[in-house]
Each structure stands twice: as C-alpha cells, then as structure tokens.
C-alpha positions in Angstrom: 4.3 151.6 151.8 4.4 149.7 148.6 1.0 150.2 145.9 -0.7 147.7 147.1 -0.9 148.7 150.4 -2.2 152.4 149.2 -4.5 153.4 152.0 -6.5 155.3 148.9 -9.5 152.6 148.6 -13.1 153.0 147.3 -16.1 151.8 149.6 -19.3 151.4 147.2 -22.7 150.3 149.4 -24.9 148.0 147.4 -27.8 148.6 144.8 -29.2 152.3 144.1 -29.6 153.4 140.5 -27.8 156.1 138.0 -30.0 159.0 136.8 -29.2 162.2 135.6 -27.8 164.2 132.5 -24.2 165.2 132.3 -20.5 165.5 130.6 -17.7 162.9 131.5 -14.0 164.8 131.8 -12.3 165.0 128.5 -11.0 162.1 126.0 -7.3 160.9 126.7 -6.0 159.9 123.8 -7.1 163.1 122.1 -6.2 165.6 124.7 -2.1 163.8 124.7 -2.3 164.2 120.6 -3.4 168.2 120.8 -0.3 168.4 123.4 2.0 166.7 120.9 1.0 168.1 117.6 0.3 171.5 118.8 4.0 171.6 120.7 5.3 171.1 117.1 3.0 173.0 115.1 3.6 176.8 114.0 1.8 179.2 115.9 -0.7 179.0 118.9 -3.2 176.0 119.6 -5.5 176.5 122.1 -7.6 173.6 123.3 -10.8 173.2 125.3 -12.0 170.4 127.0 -8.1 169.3 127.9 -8.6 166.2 130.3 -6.3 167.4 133.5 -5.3 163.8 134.5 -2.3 162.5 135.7 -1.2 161.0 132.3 -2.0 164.0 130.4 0.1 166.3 132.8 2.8 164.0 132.3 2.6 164.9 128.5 2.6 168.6 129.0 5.3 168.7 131.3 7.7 166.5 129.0 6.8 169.2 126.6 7.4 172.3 128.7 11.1 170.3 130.1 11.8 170.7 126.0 11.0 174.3 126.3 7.4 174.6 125.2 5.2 177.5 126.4 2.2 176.2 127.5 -0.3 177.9 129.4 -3.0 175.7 131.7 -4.5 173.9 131.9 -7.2 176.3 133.5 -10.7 174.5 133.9 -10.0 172.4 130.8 -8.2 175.5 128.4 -5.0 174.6 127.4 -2.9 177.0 125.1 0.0 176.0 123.6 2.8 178.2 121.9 4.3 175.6 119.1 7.6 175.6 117.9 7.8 173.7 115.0 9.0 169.9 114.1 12.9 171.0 114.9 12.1 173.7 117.6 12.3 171.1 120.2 15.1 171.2 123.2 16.9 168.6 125.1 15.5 168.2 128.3 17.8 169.1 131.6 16.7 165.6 133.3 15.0 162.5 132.8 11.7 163.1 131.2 9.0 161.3 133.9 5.9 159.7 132.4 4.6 158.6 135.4 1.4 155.9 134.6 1.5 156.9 130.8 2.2 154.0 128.4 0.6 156.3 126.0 3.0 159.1 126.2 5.9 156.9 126.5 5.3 154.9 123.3 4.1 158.0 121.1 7.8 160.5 122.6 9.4 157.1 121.5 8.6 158.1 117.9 8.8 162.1 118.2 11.9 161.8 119.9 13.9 159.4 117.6 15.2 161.5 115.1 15.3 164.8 117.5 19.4 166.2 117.6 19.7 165.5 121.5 19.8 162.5 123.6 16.5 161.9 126.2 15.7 159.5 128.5 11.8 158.2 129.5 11.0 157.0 132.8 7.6 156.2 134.8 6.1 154.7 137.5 6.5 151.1 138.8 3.7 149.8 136.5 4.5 151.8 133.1 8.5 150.4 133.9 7.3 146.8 133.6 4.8 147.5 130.0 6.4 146.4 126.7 8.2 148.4 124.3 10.1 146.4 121.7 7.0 146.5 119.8 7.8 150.7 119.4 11.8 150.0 119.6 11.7 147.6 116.8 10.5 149.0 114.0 11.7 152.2 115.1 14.8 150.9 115.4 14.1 149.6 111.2 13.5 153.5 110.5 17.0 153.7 112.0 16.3 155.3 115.9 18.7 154.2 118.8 16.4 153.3 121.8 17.9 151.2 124.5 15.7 149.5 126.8 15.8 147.1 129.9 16.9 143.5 128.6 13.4 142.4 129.0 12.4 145.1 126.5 11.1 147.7 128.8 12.1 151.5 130.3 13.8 153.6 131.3 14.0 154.2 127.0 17.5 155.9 125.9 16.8 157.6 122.8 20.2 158.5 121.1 19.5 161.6 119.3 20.9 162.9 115.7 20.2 159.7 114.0 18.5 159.8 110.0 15.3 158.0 110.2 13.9 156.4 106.3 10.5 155.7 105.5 9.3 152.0 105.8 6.4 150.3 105.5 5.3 148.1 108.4 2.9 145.5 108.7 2.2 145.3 112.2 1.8 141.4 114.1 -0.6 143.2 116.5 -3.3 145.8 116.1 -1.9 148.7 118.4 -2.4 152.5 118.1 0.1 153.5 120.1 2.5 151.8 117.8 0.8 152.9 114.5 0.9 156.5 116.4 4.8 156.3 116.9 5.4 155.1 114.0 3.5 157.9 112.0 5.1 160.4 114.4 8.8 159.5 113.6 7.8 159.5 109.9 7.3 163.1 110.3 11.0 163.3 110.5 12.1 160.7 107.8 13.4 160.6 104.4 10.4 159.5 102.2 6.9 157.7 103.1 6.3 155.9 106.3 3.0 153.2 105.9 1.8 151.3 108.9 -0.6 148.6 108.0 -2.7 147.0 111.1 -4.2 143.5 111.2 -7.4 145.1 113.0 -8.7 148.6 112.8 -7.2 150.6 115.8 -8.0 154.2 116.9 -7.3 156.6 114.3 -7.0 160.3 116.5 -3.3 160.3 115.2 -4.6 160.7 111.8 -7.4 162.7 112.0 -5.8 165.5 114.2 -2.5 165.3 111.7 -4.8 166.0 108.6 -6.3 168.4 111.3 -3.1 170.4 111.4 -2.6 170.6 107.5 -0.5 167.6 107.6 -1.6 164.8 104.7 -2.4 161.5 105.6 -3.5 158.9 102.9 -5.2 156.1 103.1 -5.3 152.4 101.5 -7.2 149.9 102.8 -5.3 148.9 106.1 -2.8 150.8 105.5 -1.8 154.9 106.8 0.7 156.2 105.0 2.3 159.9 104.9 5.7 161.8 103.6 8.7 163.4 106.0 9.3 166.7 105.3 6.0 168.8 105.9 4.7 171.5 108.8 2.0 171.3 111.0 0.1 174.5 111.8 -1.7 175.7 114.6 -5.4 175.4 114.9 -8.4 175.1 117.8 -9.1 172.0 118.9 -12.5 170.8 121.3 -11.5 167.6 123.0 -15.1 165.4 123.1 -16.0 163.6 126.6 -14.5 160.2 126.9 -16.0 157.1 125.7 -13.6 155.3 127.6 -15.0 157.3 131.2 -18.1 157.1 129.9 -18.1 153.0 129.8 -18.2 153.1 133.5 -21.2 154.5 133.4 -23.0 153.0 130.5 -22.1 149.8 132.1 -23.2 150.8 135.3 -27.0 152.1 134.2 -26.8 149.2 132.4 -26.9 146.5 135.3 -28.8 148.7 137.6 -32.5 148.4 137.5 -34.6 151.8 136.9 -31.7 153.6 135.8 -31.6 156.1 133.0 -28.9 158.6 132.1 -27.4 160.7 129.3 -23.8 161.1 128.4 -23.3 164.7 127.0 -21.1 165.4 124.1 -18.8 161.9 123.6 -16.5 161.2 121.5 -18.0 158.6 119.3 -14.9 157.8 117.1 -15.9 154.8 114.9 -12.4 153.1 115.7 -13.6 153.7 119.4 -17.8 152.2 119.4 -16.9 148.8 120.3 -18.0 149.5 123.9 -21.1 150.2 122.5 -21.7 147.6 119.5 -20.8 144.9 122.4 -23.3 146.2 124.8 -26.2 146.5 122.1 -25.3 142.8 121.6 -26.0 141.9 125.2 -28.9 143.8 125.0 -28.4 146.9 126.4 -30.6 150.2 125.7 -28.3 152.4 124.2 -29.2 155.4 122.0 -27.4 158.5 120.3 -28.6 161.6 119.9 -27.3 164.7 118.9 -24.7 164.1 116.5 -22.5 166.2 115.0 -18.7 166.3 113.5 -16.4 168.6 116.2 -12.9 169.6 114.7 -12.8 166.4 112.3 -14.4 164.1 115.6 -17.9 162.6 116.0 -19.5 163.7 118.8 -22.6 162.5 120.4 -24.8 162.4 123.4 -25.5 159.1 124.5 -28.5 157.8 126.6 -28.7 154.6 128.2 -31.3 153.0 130.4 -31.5 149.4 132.1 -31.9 146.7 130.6 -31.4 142.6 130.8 -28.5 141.6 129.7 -27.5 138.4 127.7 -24.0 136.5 127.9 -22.5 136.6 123.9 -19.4 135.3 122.3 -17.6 138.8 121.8 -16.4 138.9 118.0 -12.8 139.0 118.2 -13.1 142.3 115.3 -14.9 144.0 117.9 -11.6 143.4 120.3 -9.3 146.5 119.5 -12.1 148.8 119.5 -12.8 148.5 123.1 -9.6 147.7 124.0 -9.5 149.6 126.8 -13.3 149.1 127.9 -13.4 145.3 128.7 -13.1 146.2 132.5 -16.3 147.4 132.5 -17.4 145.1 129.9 -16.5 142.2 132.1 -18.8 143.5 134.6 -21.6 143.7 132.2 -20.7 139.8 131.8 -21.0 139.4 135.4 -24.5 140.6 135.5 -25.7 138.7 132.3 -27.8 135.3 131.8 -25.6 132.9 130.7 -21.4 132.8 129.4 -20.2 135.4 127.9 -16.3 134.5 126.2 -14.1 137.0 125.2 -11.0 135.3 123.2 -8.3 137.4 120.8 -7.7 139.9 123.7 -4.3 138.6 125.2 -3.4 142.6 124.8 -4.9 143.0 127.9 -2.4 141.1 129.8 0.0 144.0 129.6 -1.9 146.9 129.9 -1.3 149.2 133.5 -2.2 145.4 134.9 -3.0 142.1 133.6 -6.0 143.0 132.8 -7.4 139.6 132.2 -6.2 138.0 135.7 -6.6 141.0 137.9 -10.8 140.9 136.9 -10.8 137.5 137.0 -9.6 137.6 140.5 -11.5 140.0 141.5 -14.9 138.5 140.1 -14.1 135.2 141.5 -13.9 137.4 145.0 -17.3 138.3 144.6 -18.3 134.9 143.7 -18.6 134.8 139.8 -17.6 131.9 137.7 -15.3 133.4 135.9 -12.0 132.0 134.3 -9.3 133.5 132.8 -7.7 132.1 129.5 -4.3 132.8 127.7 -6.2 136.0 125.3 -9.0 136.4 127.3 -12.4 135.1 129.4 -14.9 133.3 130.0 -17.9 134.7 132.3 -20.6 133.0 133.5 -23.3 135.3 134.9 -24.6 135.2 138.5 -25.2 137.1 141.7 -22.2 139.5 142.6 -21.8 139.4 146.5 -19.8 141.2 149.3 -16.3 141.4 149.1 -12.6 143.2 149.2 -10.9 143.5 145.6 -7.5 144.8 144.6 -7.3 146.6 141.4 -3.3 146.7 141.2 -3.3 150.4 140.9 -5.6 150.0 137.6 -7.6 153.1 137.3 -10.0 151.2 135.0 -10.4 148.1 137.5 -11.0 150.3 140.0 -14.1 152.4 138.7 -15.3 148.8 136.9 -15.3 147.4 140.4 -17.3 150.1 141.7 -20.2 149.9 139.4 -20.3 146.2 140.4 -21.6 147.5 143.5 -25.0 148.2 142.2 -25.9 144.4 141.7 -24.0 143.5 144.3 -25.7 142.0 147.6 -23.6 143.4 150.1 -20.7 146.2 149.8 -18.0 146.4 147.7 -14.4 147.6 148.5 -12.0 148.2 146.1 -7.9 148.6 147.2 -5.4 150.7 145.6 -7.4 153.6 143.5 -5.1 156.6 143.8 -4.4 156.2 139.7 -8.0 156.8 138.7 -6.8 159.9 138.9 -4.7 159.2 135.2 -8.1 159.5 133.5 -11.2 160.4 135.3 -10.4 162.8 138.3 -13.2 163.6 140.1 -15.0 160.2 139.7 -16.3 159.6 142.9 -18.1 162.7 143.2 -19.5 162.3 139.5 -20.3 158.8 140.5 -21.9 159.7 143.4 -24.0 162.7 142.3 -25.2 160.0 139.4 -26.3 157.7 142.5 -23.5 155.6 143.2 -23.3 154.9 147.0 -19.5 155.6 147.0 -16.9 156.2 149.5 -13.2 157.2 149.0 -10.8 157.3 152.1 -6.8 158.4 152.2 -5.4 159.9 149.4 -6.3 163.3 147.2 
C-alpha cells in the first residue's frame, strides 16, 4: 500500500463551533533540543511536558542507539542521564529519523566532528527534503557528509574529522541550519557565527545559554566558542504554538466560538501566527504571562471574529513558517485576497506545502493559486469535498478545521503522520467541538 493510499483518513462534518479551556501537547522544536543538549550535558536533565510524537521519539532513540540512558517518556517526564560533548557512541546500525527533517538536519551538525562514522535515514518524505544547505557549510567547517546526488539522505557522516570556526551568512533564513551549525561549533577550533537574512527561531540559543553554554549576540548574527561543557538542568517544555495554530485558526472562522490555549510557548521568533492573524482581524488575546526556563509562556484566548484578506509582510514569513497551513485556511474564510509571496520554503517542507493547499482549496472550490514563493487566496464559501494531504501532518489538521465553514463534509486522505506532532488530535479536536472522525490506523 503506498502513502497515499493510507486507509488512516479524517472525516470532519460541517459547521459546529470550538469552546473550552485547555493545554495543546508539548512544543517540538524545544522538546528535540532538551533531547540533544541534555544527551550531552554533565549530569541529569529531567524534562516535563516532553511532546511524545513520532519525530521526537525518533530523536531519543538516535540518542539511546549512541548509548544514552534515558528514561520515558512517561506522561510527558523525560529524564535524561548526559554524557558529555565526547561521551557519545557509534551506533550499531543506521540511525532512523523517520518524518524528522528536524532531527536530521540538527545530528548533521552534532555528529560531524564525533570519532565514529553514522549514517541518517527516514521515511519516504524526509528522503526527498534538502540538505546541501546543512552539508555545505558544514562541509566549510570541514565535516564529511555524503548525500544522494540530488543533495538528499541517507547522510554519511565520516567521523574523526577537525571542524574550524566560520562565520556564515546564510542565503536563506533557516533554523534548522543556524541550529546545526551552532551545534558542530560546539566541537570546533575557535568561534562559529551564523548570520540570518530574517530572524528565525532562536530555542538553539536560549536552551544553550540555558545549559551554561555562552551564546553572544550581534545584530543578525549568533556567535559562540568550541571548547565549553554543557551542564544539566530542568527544563518545562511550553504547549505548542505550532498545535495551537490549528485551533486559533479554527475558533477563528467558526462563528460563536471562544477558547483558551493554556500555557504556550510564545517565543518572539515564533508570534507570526499570531501578528498575521491580528492583521486579518482576528480576536486574539494573552494572558498570563510569564518567563518558563528562559521561554515566554502564555495563555492565549481567541474568539471569532471576521476576517479580512491582507498582503502577508514577507518579515512576518519565517516566523510562521510552519503555520501557513492553517493560515491559508484563515485566507479561505476571509473577504477579499489574501497574497502571501517570500515563502518558496514551503515547497520543501514534509510536502510542497504551497501546491498541496492549493490543491486542496481549489477542491473545495476556493480561488486559490499557487505561485513560485507562495499564494494568492481569494476568499469564498468552502464546500464538500475529498483532499489528500500527502502524509502532511500539518495539512491534514488545517483541512480539518476547514470543515467548520464548510457547507458539506470534509475528508481528508493520508493522516497517519499527525501523529509527528500532535497525537491525540482528534480527540482534542473533538472534545473542543470539532465533528471529527478518524478511521484505520492508530
């Protein structure tokens, strides 16, 4: 059975409303960080609030194959025995990432200038995502990663090479590389400085400074010296903002609605989700906020609102990066064009993000046209229809909010991967009032 034909599909009946007051599972990005830097900090991190998805198993098993002790996770507890920056061992096969371009990207970088030889694998999707933009400049720092000739894995990291400091101006704003890059620099003789073009999100740094590791900053620019220690500290893991889009989107668009999201990360490299919505018009307001372990937390409240079609600034673009699924729904449901341009990123995320929506909306009869770095959305009445999210956790749970402006159901193909970042969603969904369905699969 190939992915497409996954028999795991969503089923969401038209209209209803969200209500209610309640957490979203655990941030992603922060809970594969507290995996990496506690692995290879000195002496025991626990963390709470671990996200238990697919692509955050896939980090803690690479890091128990190189002979971590790690305990959990155990309804969100996660402790960690750390062995230091060189107490890591060579793997006795193939390290598996699965879905996780994440944890591919950022072992890139901790795994360059280890003593032993590794090789990263994933799934069908992550095999086809690029990584020249981490192989590159890695390879400047003086790494030996092999890839596909088209630039992508299975990665062959040759181990016992020297890495040097460099600084690197990156052509693209991209965490994941900045992350590598600051990972590997760990490791190298003298300063590594990434600049970026756009700000990106910064958990790399915070946790590192976290973990009594400097990090300096100049303008643009992140910049810190090989040769330290990381050691071992507590870390809370806020509620996604990413899993949380779904459903600020969703009360959004769906008249009467009013619900509070409890205790989110609200990152200022990560509010774009939010800036974008407030510029469409939506009723969005914090409360509650406070500074957890170095991260700004807050609970969020949303209730429905019209919204407006906007030209999305373009600086607003990496900090939502991984939001414009829903945020193309919010389009959908908006008076007038909404145009998103500056986002060709999107093409190679775990789809292309930008055709996959646009084929979808189109499906449910929405003008909407896809352009070489982004969209063009012209609001209208979402109707009855079958869509394929291409194994895209985010498409899929964007899809299903749809449902509650839509005019007849909605059915969405190929969802077994939502499972990488929000397990659990359809029953969260559900108990918030979305008429959802899930049949086959977990």
């Amino acid at each position: 059975m190939t992915q497409s034909d996954s028999p795991d599909r969503f089923t969401v009946a038209p209209g209803g409303k969200l209500a209610g007051q309640f957490r979203v599972p655990g941030d992603k990005s922060i809970s594969h960080r507290s995996i990496m830097l506690g692995a290879l900090a000195e002496g025991t991190t626990r963390v709470s609030g671990f996200l238990s998805g697919a692509d955050n198993l896939a980090t803690l098993n690479a890091f128990r194959a190189m002979g971590v002790e790690i305990d959990g996770p155990d309804d969100g507890e996660v402790v960690i025995r750390g062995v230091g920056l060189h107490g890591l061992r060579a793997p006795a096969a193939p390290l598996d990432l699965g879905n996780s371009g994440t944890s591919m990207r950022l072992l890139a970088g901790l795994l360059a200038a280890q003593p032993f030889d590794c090789t990263l694998t994933g799934d069908a999707s992550l095999s086809n995502r690029p990584m020249k933009r981490v192989t590159e400049p890695l390879g400047e720092m003086g790494a030996r990663i092999d890839t596909s000739e088209a630039g992508t894995p299975p990665l062959h990291i040759h181990g016992g090479q020297p890495l040097r400091g460099i600084h690197y101006a990156m052509p693209v704003a991209s965490a994941q590389v900045k992350s590598a890059l600051l990972l590997a620099g760990l490791y190298a003789d003298g300063e590594t400085c990434v600049t970026e073009p756009a700000p990106t999100r910064d958990h790399t740094e915070r946790m590192l400074q976290g973990f009594g590791y400097p990090v300096r900053h100049a303008g643009a620019s992140a910049c810190l010296d090989g040769g330290g220690k990381l050691v071992a500290r507590d870390i809370d893991v806020p509620a996604d903002i990413s899993s949380a889009a779904f459903f600020m989107v969703g009360a959004s668009i769906a008249p009467d609605s009013d619900i509070t999201l409890e205790h989110v990360g609200i990152n200022p490299t990560r509010l774009g989700v939010i800036t974008i919505l407030q510029q469409m018009g939506a009723d969005i307001t914090l409360h509650n906020e406070q500074s957890v372990g170095g991260e700004p937390v807050a609970d969020i409240r949303v209730r429905s609102a019209p919204l407006k079609g906007i030209a999305i600034p373009e600086v607003q673009v990496p900090l939502a990066i991984d939001e414009f699924p829903a945020l193309f729904i919010a389009a959908a449901c908006a008076e007038g064009e909404t145009v998103l341009t500056g986002a060709r990123e999107l093409r190679v995320k775990e789809s292309d993000r930008i055709q996959v929506m646009a084929d979808g909306l189109q499906t449910l009869g929405i003008d909407a046209e896809p352009t070489e770095d982004g969209m063009r959305i012209r609001g209208g009445t979402l109707g009855s229809g079958s869509v394929d999210s291409h194994g895209d956790h985010r498409i899929a749970m964007a899809f299903a909010m749809a449902a509650l402006r839509a005019s007849g159901p909605i059915t969405i193909r190929d969802c077994a991967n939502v499972a990488t970042s929000f397990p659990g969603f359809v029953d969260r969904a559900a108990g918030a009032g979305l008429a959802i369905s899930q049949e086959g699969g977990a």
